[in-house]
C-alpha positions in Angstrom: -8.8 -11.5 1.3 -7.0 -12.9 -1.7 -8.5 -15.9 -4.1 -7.3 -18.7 -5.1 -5.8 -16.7 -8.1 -3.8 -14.4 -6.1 -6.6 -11.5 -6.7 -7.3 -9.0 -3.7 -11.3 -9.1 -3.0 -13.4 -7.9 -0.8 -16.0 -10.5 1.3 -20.2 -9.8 0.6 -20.5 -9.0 4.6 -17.5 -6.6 5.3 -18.6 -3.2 6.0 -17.9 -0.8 3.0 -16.3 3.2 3.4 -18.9 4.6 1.0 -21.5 7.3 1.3 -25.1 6.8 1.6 -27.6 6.7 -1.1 -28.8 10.5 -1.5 -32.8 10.7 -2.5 -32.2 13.5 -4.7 -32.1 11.1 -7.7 -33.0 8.1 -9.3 -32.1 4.6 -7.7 -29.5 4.2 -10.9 -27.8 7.7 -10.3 -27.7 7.8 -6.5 -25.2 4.6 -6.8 -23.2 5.9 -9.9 -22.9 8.9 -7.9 -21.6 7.5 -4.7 -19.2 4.8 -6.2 -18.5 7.9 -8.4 -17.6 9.3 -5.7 -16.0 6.4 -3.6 -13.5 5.6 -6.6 -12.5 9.4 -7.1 -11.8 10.1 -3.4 -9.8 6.8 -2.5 -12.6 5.2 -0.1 -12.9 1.9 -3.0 -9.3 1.1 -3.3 -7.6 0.4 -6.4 -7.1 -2.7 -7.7 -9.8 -4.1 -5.4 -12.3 -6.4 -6.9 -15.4 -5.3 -5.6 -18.6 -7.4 -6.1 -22.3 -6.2 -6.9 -23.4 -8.3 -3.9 -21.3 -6.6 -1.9 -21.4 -3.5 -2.6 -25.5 -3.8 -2.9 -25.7 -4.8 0.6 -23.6 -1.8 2.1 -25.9 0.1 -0.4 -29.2 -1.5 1.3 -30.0 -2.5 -2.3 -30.0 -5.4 -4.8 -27.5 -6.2 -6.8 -29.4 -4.8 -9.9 -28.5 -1.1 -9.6 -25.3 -1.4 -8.5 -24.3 -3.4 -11.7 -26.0 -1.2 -13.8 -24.1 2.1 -12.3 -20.9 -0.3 -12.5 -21.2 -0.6 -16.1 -21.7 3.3 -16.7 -18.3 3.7 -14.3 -17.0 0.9 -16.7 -17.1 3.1 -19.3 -16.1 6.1 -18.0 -12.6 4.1 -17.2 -13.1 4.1 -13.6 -13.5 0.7 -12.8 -12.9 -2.8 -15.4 -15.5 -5.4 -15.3 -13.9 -9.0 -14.4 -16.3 -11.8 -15.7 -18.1 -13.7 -13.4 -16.4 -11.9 -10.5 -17.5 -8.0 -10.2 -15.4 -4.9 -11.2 -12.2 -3.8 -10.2 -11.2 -0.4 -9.5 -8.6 0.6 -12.5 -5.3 2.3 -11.0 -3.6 5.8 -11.7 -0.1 6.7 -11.6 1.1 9.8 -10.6 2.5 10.6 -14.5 -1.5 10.1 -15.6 -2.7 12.2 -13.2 0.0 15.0 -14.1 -0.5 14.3 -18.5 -4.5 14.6 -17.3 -4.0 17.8 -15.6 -1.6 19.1 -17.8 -4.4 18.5 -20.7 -7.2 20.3 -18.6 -4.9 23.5 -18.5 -4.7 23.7 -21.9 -8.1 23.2 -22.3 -9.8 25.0 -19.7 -8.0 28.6 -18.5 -8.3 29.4 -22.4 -12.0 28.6 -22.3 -12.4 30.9 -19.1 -11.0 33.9 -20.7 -13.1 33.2 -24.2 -16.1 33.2 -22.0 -15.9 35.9 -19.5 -18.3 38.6 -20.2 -20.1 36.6 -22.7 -22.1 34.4 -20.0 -25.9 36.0 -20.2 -26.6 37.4 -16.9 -30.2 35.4 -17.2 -27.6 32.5 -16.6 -25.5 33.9 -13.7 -28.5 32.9 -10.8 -28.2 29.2 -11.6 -24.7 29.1 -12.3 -24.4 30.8 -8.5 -27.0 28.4 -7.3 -24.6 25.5 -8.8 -21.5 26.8 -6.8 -23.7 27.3 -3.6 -24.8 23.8 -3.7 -21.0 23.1 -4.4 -20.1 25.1 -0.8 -22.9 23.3 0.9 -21.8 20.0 0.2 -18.6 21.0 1.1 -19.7 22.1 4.4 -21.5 19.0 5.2 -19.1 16.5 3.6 -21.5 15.1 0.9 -18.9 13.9 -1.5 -20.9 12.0 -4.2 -23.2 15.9 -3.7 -19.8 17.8 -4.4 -18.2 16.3 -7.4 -22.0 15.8 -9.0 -22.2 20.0 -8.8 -18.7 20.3 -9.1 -18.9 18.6 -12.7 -22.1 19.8 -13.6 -21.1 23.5 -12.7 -17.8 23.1 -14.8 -19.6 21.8 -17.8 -22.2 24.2 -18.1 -19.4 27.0 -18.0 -17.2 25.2 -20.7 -20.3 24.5 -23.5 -20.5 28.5 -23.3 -17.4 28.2 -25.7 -20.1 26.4 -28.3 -17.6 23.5 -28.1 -19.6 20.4 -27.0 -16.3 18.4 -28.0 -14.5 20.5 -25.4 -17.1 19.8 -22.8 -17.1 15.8 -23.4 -13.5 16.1 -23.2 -12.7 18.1 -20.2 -15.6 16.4 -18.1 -14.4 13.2 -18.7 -10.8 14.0 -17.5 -12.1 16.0 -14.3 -14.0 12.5 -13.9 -11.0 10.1 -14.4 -9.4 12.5 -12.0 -8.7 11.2 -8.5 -8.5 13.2 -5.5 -7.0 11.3 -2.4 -7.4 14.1 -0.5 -11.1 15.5 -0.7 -11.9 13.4 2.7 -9.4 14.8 4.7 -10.3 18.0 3.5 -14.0 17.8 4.0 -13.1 16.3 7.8 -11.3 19.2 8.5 -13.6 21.6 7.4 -11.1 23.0 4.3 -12.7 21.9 1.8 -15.4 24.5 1.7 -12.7 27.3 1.5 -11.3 25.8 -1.9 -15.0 25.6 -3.4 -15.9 29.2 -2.6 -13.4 29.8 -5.7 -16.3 29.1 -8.2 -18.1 31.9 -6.6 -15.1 33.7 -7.1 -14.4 32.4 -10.7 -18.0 33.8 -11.3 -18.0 36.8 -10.5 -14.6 37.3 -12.9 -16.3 36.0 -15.0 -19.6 38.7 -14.9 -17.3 41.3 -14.5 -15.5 40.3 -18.3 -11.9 39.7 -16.5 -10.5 36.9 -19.0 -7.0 37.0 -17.6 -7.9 37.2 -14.1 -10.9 33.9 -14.9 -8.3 32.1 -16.4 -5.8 32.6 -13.6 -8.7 31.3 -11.0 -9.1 28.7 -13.2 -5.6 27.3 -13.3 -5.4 27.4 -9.9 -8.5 26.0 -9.4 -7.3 22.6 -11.1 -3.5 22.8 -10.0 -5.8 21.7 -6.4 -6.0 18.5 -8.6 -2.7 17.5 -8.2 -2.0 19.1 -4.3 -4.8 20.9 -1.9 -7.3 17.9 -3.0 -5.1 14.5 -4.0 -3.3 15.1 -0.4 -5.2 17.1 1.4 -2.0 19.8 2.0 -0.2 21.7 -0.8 2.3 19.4 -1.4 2.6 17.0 -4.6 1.3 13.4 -3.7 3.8 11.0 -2.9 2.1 8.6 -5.0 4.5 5.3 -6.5 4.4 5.4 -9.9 3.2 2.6 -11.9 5.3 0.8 -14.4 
């Protein structure tokens, strides 16, 4: 409903599209985790004020935690905080999402090839046990699960570089990311096909295949801006913001 001052919010008692609270984690991290998730996948809506009320009670939970994971989401970009009201989610035009990927592939498929061969193979059973947890979650459409593994799998690949400026960098634009389309996938059962590339990206990587790591790994984010912002291959007809 809008306010008096023409801002779109959303009413303590309407039912919310977000995922339940996992019990893997803390209180704190379950809810940054599944507004995380929420705000990357398009189920909180841009520019929708969203209060901690509101979203504590689809949460089964007070309003504590949920301000608290707000504020870490503040920071990260992903939603602003309006005073006295709750936080709205921030928007994204189609030319951010394109300078953000564009950024990652500079960063990134360079970083794949530097590491290939170099990862011990002491590492390689927890880096698979990453991606299989990545695949499951896939499979049973736990999004906040997904991007939680997907980002922690990522970043523990990219500090192999010895770079932890890299890492802060690159996570924080594959966070800032948003990818429309991940539901539909997931719904459809596809989205478990397109994680099974980090066991593929792995296994490159073991065998000391720079070229071929860094071509899985351009690939892999050039799903950011089609497979997983639509859901098909295509760009995303998103309007751009002026």
């Amino acid at each position: 409903m809008m306010s008096a001052q023409g801002v779109l919010t959303v009413p303590a008692n309407k039912q919310l599209p977000i995922a339940p609270l996992g019990r893997q984690r803390s209180l704190r991290e379950s809810v940054t985790e599944s507004l995380r998730a929420a705000i990357i996948a398009g189920t909180l809506e841009e520019g929708t004020l969203y209060s901690a009320p509101a979203l504590g009670a689809a949460f089964g939970v007070s309003a504590t935690p949920v301000r608290e994971a707000m504020m870490d989401l503040d920071r990260e970009g992903l939603v602003e905080t309006v005073k006295n009201k709750g936080f709205r989610v921030t928007s994204m035009s189609d030319r951010e999402l394109d300078e953000i990927t564009q950024i990652r592939l500079l960063l990134e498929p360079p970083v794949m090839a530097d590491v290939a061969g170099q990862v011990p193979e002491a590492d390689m059973g927890r880096l698979h046990q990453l991606a299989d947890r990545i695949v499951d979650a896939a499979r049973e459409g736990d999004l906040a699960v997904y991007l939680a593994a997907d980002r922690e799998f990522h970043a523990a690949l990219l500090a192999y570089s010895g770079n932890k400026q890299l890492v802060d960098l690159a996570t924080s634009l594959r966070t800032r990311t948003r990818m429309y389309g991940l539901k539909t996938l997931s719904e459809s059962n596809r989205l478990a096909d397109s994680a099974q590339e980090h066991h593929e990206l792995l296994e490159l990587i073991a065998a000391g295949d720079g070229t071929a790591a860094s071509e899985v790994m351009r690939r892999h984010i050039g799903h950011a801006r089609g497979l997983w912002a639509t859901g098909n291959d295509e760009h995303p007809p998103r309007e751009q913001k002026t």
